[in-house]
C-alpha positions in Angstrom: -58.4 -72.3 132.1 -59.8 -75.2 133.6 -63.3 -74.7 133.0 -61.9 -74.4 129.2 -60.6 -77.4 129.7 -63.0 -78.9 130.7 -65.8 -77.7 128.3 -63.4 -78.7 125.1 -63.4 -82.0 127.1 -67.0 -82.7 126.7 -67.7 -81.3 123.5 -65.0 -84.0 122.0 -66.7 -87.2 123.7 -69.9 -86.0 122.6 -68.6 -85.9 118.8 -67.1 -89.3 119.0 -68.9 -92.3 118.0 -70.7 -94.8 120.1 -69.5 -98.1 119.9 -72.9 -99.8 120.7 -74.7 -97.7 117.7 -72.0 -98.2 115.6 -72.0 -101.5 116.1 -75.7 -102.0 115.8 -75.4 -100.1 112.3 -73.0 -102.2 110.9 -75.3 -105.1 111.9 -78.0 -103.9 110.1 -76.9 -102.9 107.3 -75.2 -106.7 107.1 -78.4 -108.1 107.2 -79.5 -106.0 103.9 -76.8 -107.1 101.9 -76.5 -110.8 103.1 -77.4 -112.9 100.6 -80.7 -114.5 101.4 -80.2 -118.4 102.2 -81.1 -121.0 99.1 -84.0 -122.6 99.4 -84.1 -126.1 100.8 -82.8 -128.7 97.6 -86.7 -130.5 98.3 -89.8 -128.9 96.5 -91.9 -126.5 98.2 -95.6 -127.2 98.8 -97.0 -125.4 96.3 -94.8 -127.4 93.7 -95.4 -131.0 95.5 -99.1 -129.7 94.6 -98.3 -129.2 90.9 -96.8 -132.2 90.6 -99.1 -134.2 92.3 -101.7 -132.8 89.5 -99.4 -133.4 86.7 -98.8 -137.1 87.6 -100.7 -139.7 86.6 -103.5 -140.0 88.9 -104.5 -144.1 90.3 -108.1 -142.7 90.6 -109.6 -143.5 87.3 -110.1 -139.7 85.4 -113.0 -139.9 83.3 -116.6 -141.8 83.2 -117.2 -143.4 80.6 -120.0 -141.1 77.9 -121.2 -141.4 74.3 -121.4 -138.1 72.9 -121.3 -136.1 69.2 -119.1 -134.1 67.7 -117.2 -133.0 64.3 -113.8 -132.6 63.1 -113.0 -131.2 60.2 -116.3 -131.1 58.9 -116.4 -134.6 59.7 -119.2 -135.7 62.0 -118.1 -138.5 65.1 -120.0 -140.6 67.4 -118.2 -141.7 69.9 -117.1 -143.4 73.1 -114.9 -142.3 75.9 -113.5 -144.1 78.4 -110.7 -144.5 81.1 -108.9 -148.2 80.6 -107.9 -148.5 84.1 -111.7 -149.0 85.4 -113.6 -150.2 81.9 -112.3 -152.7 79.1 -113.2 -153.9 76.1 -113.6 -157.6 75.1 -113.8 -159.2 71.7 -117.0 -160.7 70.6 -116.2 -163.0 67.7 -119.0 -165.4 66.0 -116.7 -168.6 65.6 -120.2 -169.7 62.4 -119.7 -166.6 61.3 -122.0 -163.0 60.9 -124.9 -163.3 62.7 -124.8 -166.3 64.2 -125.0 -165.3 67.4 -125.6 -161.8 67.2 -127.4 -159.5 64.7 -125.7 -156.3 65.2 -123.6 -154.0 67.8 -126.5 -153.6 70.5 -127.2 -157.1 70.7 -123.7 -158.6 71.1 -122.8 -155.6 73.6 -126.5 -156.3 75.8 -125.3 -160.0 75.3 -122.1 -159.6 77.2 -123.5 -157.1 79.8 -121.6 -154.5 77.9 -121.9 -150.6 78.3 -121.6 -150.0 74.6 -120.1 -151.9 71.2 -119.0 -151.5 67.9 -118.3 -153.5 64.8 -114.8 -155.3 64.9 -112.4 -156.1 62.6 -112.8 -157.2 58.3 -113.5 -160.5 57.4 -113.8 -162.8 54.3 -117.1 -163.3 52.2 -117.2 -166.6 53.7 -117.3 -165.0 57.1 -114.0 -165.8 58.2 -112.0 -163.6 59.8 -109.3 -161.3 58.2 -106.6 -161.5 60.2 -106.2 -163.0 63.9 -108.3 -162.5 66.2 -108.7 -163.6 69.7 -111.4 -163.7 72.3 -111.0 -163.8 75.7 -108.2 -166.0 75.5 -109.6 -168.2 72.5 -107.6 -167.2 69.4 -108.9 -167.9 65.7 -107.6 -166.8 62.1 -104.0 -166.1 61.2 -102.3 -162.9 60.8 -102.7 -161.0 57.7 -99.4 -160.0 56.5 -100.3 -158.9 53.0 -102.8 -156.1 53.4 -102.7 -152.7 55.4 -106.1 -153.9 56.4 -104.2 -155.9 59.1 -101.3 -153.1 59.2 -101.8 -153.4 63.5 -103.7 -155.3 66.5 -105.9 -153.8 69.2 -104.4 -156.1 72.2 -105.2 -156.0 75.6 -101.9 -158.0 77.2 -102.1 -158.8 81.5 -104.8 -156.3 81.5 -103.0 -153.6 79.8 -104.4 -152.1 76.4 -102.6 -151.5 73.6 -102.2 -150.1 70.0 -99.2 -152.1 68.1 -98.2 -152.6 65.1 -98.5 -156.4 63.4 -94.7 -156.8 62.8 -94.6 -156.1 67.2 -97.8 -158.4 68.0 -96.8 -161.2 70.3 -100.4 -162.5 71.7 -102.9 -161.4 74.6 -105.9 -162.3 76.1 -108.1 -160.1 73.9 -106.6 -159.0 70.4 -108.2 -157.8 66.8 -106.6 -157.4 63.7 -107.4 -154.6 61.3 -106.0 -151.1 59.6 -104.4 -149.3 58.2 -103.1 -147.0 61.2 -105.0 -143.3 60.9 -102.3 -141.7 63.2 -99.5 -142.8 65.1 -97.6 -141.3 67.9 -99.1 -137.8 67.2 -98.2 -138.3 63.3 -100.7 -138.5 61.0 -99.8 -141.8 58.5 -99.0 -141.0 54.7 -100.1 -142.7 51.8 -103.7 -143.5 52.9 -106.9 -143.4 50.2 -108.3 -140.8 49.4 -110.9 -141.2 46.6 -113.1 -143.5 48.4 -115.9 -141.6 50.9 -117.6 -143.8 53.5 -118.8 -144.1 57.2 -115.4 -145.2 59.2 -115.2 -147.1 62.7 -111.9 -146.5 64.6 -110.4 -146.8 68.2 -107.9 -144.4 69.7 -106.0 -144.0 72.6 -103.7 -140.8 73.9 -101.2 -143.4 74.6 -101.8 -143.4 78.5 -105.2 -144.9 79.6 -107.8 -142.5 77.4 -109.2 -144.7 75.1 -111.8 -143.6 72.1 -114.3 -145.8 70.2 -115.8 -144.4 67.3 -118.3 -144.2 64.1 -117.7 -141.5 61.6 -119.8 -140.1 58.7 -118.8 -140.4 55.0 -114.8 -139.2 54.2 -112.0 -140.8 53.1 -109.3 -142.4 54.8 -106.8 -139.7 54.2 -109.1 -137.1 55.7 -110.2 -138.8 58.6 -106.4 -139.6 59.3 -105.4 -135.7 58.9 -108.7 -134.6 61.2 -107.9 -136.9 64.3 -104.3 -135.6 63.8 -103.2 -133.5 67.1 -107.4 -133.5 67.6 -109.1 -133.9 71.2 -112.4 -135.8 71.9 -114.2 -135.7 74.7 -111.2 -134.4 76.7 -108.6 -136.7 75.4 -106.8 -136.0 72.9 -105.4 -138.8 70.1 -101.6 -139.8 69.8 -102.7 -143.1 67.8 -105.9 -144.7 65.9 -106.8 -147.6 64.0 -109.1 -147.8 61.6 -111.5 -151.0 61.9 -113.8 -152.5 59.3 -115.9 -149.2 57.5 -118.7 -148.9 55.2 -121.6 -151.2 55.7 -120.3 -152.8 58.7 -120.0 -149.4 60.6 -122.3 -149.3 63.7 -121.9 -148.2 67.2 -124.3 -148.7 70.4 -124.2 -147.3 73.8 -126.5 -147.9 76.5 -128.5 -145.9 78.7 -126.7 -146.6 81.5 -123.5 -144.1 80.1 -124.0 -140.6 79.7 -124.8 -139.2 76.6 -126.8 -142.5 76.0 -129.1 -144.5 74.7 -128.1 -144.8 71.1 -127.8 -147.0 68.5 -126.3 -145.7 64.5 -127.0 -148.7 62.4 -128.5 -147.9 58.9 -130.8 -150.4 56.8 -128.5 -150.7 54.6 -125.4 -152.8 56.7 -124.8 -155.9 57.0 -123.9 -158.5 59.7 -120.2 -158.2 60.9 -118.1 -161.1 62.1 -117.2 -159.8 65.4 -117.0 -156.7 67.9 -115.1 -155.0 70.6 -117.6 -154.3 73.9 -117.0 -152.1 76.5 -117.6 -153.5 80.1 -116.4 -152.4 83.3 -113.2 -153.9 84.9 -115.1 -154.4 88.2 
């Protein structure tokens, strides 16, 4: 009997549980089911690096270049550039076209420019259409009755800027002219469209890409509709304004940008009042 005993003895502490396993499974399996701790509230480094891409960068982003391309069947000349290292100045000829300057490529080598085109409309007496200032010098009034003065090109403490005539309150460089092509990513209605010739215009995406440019023969309406939502040269247009067209349509870039030297200027055009050069801020 009391080996019976003690045999039943054993068998029932070798059935029961052990506290330390038990206790180690129940610790396990609470790791499994814990809820895994949020993430710090601060962004991890993979998304500091997106953001530091997306943002806008203090290192200028593109080099100035003078390249070709087409937009709707449309063919461009144009001019890049990045407004935080390179600027553009008014060249205005106070006794009118010509006096000082025959065309684009001498007013831009004049002023130690990187590249020019023709400016803004003026009168058959040379005077200016509209108001125009030159490096702080300002000449002509604004035109209020035509969409040929519908907005300003004005560079105000060193910023540039697309605006509209009604919200034009000086600068150190500014030039009259119009109508607005497109305007905060909209292309503007009610623009000609019977009337083909070679365009000028400057664009910007709103931010610091900035677009000079000579087109080939289309009307206003058709230019404004292929700039609309369109990308040159990597940036991509939210407004433009056309400048004087036709026979006073020329653009020049020098040798020293890539994509250069060049210089569109047919026998047929005539001397402009004034242009806009691009030199470098430094």
């Amino acid at each position: 009997m009391i080996r019976l005993a003690l045999f039943l003895a054993f068998c029932l502490s070798a059935c029961a549980p052990r506290q330390g396993t038990a206790d180690l499974r129940i610790g396990t399996t609470g790791e499994r089911d814990r809820p895994v701790p949020a993430a710090p509230s601060g962004p991890t480094e993979p998304a500091v690096l997106r953001a530091s891409t997306d943002a806008p960068s203090e290192t200028p982003l593109r080099t100035p270049r003078h390249l070709k391309t087409s937009l709707a069947g449309i063919s461009i000349q144009a001019i890049t550039f990045d407004a935080r290292s390179h600027r553009l100045v008014v060249a205005d000829q106070p006794s009118g076209p010509a006096s000082l300057w025959p065309d684009a490529r001498a007013a831009g080598r004049a002023l130690n420019g990187l590249a020019a085109v023709n400016g803004g409309f003026f009168t058959p007496e040379g005077q200016p259409l509209g108001r125009v200032v030159a490096s702080g010098k300002s000449t002509g009034s604004i035109n209020r009755a035509s969409s040929l003065g519908s907005g300003f090109y004005v560079e105000k403490n060193d910023r540039p800027a697309l605006v509209r005539r009604q919200g034009f309150s000086g600068g150190s460089q500014a030039l009259q002219a119009g109508p607005f092509l497109v305007e905060n990513d909209r292309t503007v209605p009610g623009l000609g469209t019977k009337v083909s010739s070679a365009r000028t215009f400057i664009a910007t995406d709103g931010r610091h890409g900035w677009i000079l440019a000579r087109t080939g023969a289309c009307s206003l309406a058709d230019l404004a509709t292929a700039l609309t939502g369109a990308t040159i040269g990597g940036i991509r247009l939210r407004s433009a304004l056309n400048l004087d067209g036709g026979r006073s349509s020329e653009i020049w870039a020098s040798g020293a940008l890539p994509g250069g030297p060049a210089f569109t200027r047919p026998l047929w055009n005539k001397p402009v009042r004034n242009f806009l050069v691009l030199k470098s801020r430094h």
